[in-house]
C-alpha positions in Angstrom: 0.0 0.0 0.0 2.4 2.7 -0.8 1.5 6.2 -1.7 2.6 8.8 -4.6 3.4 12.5 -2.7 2.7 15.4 -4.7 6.4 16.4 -4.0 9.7 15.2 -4.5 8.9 11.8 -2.3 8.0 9.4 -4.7 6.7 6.7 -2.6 6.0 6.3 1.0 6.2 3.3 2.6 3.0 1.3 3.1 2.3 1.8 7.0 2.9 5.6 6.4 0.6 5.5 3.8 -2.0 3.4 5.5 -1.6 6.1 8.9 -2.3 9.5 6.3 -5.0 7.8 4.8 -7.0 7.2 8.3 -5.9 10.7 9.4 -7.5 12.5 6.7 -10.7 10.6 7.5 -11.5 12.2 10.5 -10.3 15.6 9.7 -13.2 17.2 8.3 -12.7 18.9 5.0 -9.3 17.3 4.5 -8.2 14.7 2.1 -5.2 12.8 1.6 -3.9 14.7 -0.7 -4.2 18.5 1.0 -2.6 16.4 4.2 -0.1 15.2 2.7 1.1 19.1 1.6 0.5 19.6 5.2 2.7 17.1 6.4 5.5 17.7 3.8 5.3 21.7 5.0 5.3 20.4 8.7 8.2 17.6 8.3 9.2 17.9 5.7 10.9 15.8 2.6 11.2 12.3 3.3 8.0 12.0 5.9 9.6 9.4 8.3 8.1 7.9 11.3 11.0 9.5 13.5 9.7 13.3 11.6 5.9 12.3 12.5 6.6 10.5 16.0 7.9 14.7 17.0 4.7 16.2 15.3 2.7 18.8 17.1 -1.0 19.8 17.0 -0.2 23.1 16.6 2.0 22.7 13.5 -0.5 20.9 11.9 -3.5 22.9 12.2 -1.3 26.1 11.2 0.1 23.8 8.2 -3.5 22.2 7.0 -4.7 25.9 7.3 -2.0 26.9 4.8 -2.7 24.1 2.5 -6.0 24.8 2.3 -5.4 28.6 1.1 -6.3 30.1 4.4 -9.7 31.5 3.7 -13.5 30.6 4.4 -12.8 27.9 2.1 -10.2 26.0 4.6 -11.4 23.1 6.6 -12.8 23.4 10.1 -10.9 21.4 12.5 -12.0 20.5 16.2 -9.6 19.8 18.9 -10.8 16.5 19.1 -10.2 16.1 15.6 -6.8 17.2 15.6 -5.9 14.7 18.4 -7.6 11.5 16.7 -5.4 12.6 13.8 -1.9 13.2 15.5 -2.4 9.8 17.4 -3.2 8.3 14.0 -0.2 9.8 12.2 2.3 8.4 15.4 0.7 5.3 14.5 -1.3 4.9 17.8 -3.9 2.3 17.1 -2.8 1.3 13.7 -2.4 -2.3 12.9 -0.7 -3.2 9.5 -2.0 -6.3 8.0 0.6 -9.4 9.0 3.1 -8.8 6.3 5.5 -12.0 5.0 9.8 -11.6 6.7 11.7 -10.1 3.4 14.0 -12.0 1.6 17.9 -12.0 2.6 20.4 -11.3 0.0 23.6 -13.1 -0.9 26.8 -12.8 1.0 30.0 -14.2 1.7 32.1 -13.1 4.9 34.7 -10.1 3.7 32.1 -8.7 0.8 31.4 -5.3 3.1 35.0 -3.8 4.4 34.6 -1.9 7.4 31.4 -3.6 8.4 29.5 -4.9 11.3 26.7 -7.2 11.7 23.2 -5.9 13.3 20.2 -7.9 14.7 16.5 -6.4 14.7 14.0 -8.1 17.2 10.7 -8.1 14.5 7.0 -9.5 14.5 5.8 -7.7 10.4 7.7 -7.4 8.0 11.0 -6.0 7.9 10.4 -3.5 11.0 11.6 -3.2 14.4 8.7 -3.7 16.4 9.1 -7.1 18.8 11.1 -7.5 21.9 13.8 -9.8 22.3 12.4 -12.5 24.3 9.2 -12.6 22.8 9.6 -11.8 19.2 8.7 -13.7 15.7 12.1 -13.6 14.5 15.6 -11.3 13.8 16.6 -9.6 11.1 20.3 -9.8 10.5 22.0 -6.7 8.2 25.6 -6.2 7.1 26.2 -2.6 7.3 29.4 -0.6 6.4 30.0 3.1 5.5 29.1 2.7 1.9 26.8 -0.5 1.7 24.1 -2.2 3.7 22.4 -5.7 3.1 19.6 -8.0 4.7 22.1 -11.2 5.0 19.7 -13.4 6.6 16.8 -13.7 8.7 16.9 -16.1 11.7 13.6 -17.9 13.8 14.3 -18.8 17.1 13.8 -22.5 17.3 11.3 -23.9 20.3 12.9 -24.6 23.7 11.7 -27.1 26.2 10.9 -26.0 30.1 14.5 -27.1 31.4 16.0 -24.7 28.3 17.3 -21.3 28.8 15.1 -19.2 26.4 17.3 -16.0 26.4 20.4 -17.7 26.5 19.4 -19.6 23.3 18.5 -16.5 21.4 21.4 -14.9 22.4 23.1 -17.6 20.6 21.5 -17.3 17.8 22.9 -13.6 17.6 26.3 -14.4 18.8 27.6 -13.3 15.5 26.4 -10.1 15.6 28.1 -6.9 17.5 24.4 -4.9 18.0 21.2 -6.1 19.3 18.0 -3.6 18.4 14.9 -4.1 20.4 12.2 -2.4 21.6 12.2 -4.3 25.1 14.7 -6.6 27.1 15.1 -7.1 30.8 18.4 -6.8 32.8 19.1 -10.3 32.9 18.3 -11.4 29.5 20.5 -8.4 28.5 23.3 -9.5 30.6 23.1 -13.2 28.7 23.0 -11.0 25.6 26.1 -9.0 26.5 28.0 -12.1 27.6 27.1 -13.9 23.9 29.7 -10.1 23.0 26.4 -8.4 21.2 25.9 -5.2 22.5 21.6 -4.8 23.0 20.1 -1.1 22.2 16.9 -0.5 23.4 13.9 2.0 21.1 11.6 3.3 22.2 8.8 2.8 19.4 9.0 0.5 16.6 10.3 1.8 12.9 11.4 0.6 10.2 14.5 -1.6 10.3 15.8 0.5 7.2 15.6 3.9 9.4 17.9 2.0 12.1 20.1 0.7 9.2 20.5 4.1 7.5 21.5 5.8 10.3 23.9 3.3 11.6 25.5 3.8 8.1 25.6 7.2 8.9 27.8 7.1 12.1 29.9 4.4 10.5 30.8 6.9 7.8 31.4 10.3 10.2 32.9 9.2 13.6 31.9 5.9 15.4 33.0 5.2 19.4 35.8 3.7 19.9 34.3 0.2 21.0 32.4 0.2 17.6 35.4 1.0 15.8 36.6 -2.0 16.9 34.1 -4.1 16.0 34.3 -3.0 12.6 38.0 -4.5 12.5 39.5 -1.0 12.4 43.5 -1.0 13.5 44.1 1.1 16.8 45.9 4.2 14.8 42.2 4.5 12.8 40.3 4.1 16.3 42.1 7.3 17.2 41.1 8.9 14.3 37.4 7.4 14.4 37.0 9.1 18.4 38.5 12.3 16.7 
């Protein structure tokens, strides 16, 4: 269910798309279309879930106001209104229909220089949105400065009464140098830690693309020290890294 913007976004992704649409139902005089100039005017260009999750009411009545022209003509919006909207738009509410685990891509060890490995706890599709001891599966991405790729995606297995759940699915991720999850409890992250992954904890879920873009990011400006290391990088570039 993606969306065509009347901007320079081409597409937005489909549980964006899905969150506008119910928005602009319960704004009165407002369709998709006038919301999305809002949004873009309010956000900006590319509408994220990080740009909508720091949203204000204010900014978007002033901004559907302006999109409509400003006159008689421009929609009448109640407080209540407004609110439904906003909650809508953080994606409050919002279920996405079950979507299918993407498909990894190829890869043999070495392919990425300057790389590390990444694990996303996920229920739907390829999003951050489940908590380590609790969700569907993990979504495994090779990430350097330049490159990124899906390299596999990895189900943990049943586990009988006298098993060690968390211990077994930090196994799974031993490989790995960063855990993403929206949840995890001290001593689930301590078996985590002790597997040498290092668990991050969000606060809302997002796409796992938004996590692996900005990773990429700090990898290409000036990653800590510890990361540095991770990424194989010789103690003289470490220095030059924390610099």
């Amino acid at each position: 269910m993606n969306a065509h913007t009347p901007y320079g976004q081409a597409r937005l992704p489909a549980h964006l798309a899905l969150r506008i649409a119910l928005a602009a139902r319960v704004l009165k005089g407002v369709d998709t279309a006038l919301l999305l100039r809002a949004l873009i005017a309010a956000v900006g260009e590319p509408i994220t879930e990080a740009r909508l999750a720091k949203l204000r009411g204010s900014r978007l009545r002033t901004r559907l106001l302006e999109a409509g022209g400003g006159g008689e003509a421009s929609p009448v919006i109640s407080e209540g209104q407004l609110q439904r909207a906003l909650s809508l738009l953080k994606g409050r509410g919002v279920r996405m229909p079950e979507e299918p685990p993407p498909t990894p891509q190829p890869y043999r060890e070495g392919e990425l220089q300057d790389s590390v490995r990444i694990a996303c706890a996920s229920d739907n599709g390829e999003r951050l949105d489940g908590s380590f001891g609790n969700c569907a599966r993990f979504l495994v991405y090779q990430i350097s400065p330049s490159a990124s790729r899906l390299i596999d995606v990895r189900q943990p297995g049943p586990c009988s009464a006298e098993e060690d759940r968390n211990a077994l699915r930090a196994q799974l991720l031993a490989d790995c140098q960063l855990l993403y999850t929206l949840s995890i409890g001290g001593p689930a992250a301590a078996k985590v830690i002790r597997a040498g992954v290092h668990p991050v904890k969000l606060a809302r879920p997002q796409p796992a693309r938004e996590i692996v873009e900005e990773l990429q990011r700090v990898l290409a400006t000036a990653p800590p020290p510890w990361l540095a290391k991770a990424m194989g990088a010789e103690p003289g570039r470490r220095v030059r890294f924390t610099q």
